[in-house]
C-alpha positions as CSV (number, residue, x, y, z in Angstrom):
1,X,0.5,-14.4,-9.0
2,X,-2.2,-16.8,-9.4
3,X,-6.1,-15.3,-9.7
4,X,-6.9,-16.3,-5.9
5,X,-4.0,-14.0,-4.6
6,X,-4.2,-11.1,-6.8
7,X,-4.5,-7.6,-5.0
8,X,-6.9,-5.8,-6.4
9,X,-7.1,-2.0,-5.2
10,X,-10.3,0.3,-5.2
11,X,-9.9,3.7,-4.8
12,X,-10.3,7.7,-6.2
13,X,-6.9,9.2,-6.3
14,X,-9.0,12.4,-4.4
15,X,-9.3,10.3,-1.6
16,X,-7.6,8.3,1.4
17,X,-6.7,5.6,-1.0
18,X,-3.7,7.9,-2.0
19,X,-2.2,6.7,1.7
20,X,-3.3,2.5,0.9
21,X,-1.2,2.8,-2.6
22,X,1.4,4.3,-0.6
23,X,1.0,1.0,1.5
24,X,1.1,-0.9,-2.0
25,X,3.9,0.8,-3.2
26,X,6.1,0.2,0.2
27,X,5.5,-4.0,0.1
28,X,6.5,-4.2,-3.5
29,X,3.6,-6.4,-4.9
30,X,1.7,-5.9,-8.3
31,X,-1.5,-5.0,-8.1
32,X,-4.3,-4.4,-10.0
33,X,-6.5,-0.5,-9.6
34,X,-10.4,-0.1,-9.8
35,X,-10.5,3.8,-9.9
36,X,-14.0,4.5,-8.8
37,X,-15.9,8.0,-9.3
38,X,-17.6,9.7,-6.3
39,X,-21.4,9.4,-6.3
40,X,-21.3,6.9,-9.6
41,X,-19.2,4.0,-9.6
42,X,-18.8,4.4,-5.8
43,X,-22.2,4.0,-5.3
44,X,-22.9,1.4,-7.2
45,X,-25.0,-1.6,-6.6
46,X,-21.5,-4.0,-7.7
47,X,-19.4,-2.0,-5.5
48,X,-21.4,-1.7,-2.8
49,X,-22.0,-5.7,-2.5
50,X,-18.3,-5.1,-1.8
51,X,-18.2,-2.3,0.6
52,X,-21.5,-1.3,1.3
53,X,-20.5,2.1,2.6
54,X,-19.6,2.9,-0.7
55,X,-16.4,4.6,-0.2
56,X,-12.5,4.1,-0.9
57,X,-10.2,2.6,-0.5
58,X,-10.9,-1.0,-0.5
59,X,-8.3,-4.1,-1.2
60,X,-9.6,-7.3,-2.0
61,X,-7.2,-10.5,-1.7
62,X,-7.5,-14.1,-1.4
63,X,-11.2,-13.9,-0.8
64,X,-10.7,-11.4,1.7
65,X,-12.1,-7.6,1.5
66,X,-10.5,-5.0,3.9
67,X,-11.8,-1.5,4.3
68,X,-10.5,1.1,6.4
69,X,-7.4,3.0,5.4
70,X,-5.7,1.9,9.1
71,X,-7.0,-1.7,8.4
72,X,-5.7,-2.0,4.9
73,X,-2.3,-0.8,6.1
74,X,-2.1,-3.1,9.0
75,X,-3.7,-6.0,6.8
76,X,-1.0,-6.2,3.9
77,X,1.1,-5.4,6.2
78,X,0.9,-8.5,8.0
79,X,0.1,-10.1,4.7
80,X,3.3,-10.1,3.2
81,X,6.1,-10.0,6.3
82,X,9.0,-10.2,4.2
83,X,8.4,-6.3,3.3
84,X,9.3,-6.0,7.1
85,X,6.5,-3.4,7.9
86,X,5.2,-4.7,10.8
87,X,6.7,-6.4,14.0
88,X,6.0,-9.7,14.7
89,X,3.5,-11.0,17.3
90,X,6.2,-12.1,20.0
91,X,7.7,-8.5,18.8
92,X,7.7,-5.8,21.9
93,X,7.2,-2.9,19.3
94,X,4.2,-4.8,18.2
95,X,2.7,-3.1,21.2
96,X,3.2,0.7,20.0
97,X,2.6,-0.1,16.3
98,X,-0.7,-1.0,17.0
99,X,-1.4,1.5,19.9
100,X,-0.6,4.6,17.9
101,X,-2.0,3.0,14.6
102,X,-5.7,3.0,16.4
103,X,-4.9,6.4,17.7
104,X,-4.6,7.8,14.2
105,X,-7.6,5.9,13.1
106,X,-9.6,7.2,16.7
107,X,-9.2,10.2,18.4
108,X,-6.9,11.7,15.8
109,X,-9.0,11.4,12.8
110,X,-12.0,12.5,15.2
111,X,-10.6,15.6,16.7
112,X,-9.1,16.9,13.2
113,X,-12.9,16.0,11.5
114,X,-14.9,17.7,14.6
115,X,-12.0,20.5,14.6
116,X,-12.7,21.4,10.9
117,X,-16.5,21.2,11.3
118,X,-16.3,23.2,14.5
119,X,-17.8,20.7,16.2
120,X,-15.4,20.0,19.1
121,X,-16.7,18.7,22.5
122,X,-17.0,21.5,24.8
123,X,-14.7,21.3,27.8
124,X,-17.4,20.6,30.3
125,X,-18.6,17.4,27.7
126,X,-14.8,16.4,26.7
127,X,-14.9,12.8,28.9
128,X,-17.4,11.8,27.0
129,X,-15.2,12.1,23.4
130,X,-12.8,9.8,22.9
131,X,-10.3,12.0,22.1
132,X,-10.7,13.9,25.1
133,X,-9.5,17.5,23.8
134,X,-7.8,19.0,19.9
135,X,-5.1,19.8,22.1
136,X,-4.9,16.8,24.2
137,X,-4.5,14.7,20.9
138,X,-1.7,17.3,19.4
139,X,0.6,17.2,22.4
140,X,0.0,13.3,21.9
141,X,0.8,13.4,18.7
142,X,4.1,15.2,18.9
143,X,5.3,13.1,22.0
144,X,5.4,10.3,19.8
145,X,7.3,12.0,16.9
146,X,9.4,14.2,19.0
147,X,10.1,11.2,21.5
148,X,11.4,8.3,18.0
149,X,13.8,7.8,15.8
150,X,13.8,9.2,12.3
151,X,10.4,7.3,12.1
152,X,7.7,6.2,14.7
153,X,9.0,2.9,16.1
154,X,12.9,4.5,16.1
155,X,15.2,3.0,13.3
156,X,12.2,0.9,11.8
157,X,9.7,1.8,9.2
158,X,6.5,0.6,9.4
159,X,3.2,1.0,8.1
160,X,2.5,2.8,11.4
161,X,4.9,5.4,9.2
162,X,2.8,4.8,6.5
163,X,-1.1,5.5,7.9
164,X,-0.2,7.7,11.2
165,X,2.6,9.8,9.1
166,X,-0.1,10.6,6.3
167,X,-2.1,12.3,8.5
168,X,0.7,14.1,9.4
169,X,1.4,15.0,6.7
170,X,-1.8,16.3,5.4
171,X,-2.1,18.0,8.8
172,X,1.3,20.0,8.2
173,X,0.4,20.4,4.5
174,X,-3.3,21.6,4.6
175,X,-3.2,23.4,8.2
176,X,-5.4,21.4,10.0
177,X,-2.7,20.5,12.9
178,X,-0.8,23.0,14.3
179,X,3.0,23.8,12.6
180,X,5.5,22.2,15.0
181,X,9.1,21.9,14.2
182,X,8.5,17.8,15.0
183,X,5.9,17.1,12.8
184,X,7.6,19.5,10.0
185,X,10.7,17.6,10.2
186,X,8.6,13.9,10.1
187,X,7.1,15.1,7.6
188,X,9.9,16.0,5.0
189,X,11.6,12.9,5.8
190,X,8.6,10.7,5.0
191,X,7.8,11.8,1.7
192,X,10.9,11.5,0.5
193,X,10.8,7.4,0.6
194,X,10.9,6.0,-2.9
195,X,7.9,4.3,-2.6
196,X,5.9,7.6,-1.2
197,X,7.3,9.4,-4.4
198,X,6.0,6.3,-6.9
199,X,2.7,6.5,-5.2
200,X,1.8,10.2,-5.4
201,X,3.5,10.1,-9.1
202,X,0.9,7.7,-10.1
203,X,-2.1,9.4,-8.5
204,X,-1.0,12.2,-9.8
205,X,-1.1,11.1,-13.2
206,X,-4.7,9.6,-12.4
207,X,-5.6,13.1,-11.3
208,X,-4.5,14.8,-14.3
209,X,-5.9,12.4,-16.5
210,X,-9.2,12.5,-14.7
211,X,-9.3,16.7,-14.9
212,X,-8.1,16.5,-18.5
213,X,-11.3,14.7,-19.6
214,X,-14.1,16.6,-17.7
């Protein structure tokens, strides 16, 4: 891989960049990791000329810079179509990949936050959110999982799986969406991928090493 194409990965394995080197892991490319510290490295003049909010995870590649965990998934994604994680453009499932992708990066990701903040639109104020209502979003939510295949888009993995079935994840694993049988059962498929296993293995490792030197 010559200098111009290398993938170079920023992230904290404490972060949402634990879901991007997931993305890594599933295309099968090397890369190289920037581990960045929270209020140091992060927020550093050399990394912020890069992503000026200062946070994780960001991929640089051919003289492009994605941010965004959704936007990093979709981008490699589409980047390198022989790992076959995203329908085509002429592709009909190319329509609900990207539909529920944006969900999990809108009102998903807004209703958990304001949820565990308890700072959810009232009822008489929820048109004006975008994800309407918690519970709105959950019954959404499950539709999708309940109403698939083994993963989101049926027999296909994608990195809809990827981005959309972290949150899951998270949400089954830290309480923050309600336990249903669907997103229980999504869940304990997902994490077993090989490339889900290799990720969290090496953030792991990060972690450990990280906590052994403080």
């Amino acid at each position: 891989m010559s200098q111009s194409d290398e993938i170079v990965f920023y992230t904290n394995p404490m972060s949402r960049g634990r879901i991007a080197r997931w993305m890594l892991e599933e295309i099968g490319q090397p890369y190289r990791t920037v581990v960045l510290d929270y209020g140091t490295t992060m927020k550093a003049p050399e990394y912020l000329a890069i992503n000026p909010m200062g946070k994780v995870p960001t991929v640089t590649h051919r003289g492009v810079t994605v941010t965004e965990c959704a936007a990093v998934c979709a981008y490699l994604a589409d980047a390198f179509p022989e790992a076959g994680l995203a329908p085509a453009l002429n592709d009909p499932a190319r329509g609900p990949y990207l539909r529920w992708m944006f969900f999990g990066a809108g009102p998903l990701e807004a209703a958990v936050t304001a949820r565990s903040l308890g700072l959810l639109a009232p009822a008489d104020k929820a048109a004006m959110a975008g994800y309407g209502s918690f519970e709105q979003v959950v019954d959404a939510l499950e539709g999708v999982v309940s109403g698939a295949g083994p993963w989101l888009l049926g027999d296909r993995f994608s990195a809809l799986d990827v981005y959309l079935g972290s949150q899951i994840g998270w949400g089954v694993q830290f309480k923050s969406l309600p336990e249903r049988d669907a997103f229980k059962a999504y869940a304990g498929r997902l994490f077993q991928r090989p490339a889900a296993i290799r990720a969290r293995e090496i953030d792991d490792a990060l972690m450990a090493t990280a906590n052994a030197g403080s």
